[in-house]
C-alpha positions as CSV (number, residue, x, y, z in Angstrom):
1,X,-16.0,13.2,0.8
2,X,-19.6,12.7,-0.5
3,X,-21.8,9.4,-0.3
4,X,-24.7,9.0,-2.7
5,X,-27.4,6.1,-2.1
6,X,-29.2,5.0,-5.0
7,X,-32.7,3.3,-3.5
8,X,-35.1,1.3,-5.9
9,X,-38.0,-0.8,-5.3
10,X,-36.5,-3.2,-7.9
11,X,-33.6,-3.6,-9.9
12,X,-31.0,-6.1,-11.7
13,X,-27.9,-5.3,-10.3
14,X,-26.3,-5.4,-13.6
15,X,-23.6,-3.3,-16.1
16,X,-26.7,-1.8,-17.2
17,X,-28.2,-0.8,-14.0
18,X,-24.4,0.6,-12.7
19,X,-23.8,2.9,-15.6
20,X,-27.3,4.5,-15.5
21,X,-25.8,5.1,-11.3
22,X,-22.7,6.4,-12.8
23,X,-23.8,8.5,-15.2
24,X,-26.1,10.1,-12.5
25,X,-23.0,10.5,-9.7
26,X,-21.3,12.2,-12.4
27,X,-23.8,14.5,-13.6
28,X,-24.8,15.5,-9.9
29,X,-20.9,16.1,-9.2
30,X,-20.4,18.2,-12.2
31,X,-23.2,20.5,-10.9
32,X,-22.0,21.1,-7.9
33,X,-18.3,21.2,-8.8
34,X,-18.0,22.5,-12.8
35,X,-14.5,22.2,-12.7
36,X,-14.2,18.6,-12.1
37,X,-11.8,16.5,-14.2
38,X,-10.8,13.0,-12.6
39,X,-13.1,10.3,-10.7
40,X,-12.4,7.8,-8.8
41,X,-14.4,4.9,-8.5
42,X,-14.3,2.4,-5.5
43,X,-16.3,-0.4,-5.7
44,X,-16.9,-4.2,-4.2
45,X,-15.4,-6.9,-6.0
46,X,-19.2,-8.0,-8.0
47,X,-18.8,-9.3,-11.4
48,X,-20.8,-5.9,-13.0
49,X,-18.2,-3.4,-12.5
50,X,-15.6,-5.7,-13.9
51,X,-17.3,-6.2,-17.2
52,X,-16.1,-4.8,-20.4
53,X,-19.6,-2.8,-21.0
54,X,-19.4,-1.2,-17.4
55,X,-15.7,-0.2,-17.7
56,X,-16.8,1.5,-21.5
57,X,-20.2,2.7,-19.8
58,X,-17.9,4.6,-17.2
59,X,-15.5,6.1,-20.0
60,X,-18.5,7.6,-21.9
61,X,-20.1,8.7,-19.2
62,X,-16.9,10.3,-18.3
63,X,-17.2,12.4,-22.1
64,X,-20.2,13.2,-21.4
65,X,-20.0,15.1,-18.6
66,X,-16.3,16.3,-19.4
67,X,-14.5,14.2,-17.1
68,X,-11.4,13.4,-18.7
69,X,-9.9,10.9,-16.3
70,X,-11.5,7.6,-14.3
71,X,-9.7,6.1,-11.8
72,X,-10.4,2.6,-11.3
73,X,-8.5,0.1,-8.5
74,X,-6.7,-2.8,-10.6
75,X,-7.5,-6.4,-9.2
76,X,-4.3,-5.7,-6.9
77,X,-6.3,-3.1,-5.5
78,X,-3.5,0.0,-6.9
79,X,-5.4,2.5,-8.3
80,X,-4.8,2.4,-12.9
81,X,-6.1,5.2,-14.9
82,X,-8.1,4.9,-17.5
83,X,-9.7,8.0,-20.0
84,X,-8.2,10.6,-22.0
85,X,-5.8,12.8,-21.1
């Protein structure tokens, strides 16, 4: 398991703001594991990683760093796939 902490002096916690962290997770884990192929995220239940541009923010960061599958918990809290296969 890793843990990453993403510290700024000021911010908008935001779908904006969450797929710039994202995109950076998923570049850092792609360095230090090149094989890597499915993510998944676990997150509290804010209103920004629900939104439609976070959920597409994730998918594209997924491309581009080749991941081909994001996990995602459902509102349930089961874990629902989403990405290409």
């Amino acid at each position: 398991m890793m843990t990453f902490a993403h510290v700024f002096k000021s911010c908008s916690q935001d779908s904006l703001t969450v797929q710039a962290i994202m995109s950076d997770v998923l570049g850092k884990l792609k360095e230090m594991m090149p094989t890597l192929r499915f993510v998944y995220y676990r997150q509290d239940n804010a209103g920004c990683y629900r939104s439609g541009n976070t959920i597409l923010g994730a998918l594209k960061a997924g491309e581009a760093h080749r991941i081909t599958e994001i996990g995602c918990p459902s509102q349930e809290g089961h874990p629902s796939i989403r990405g290409k296969k």
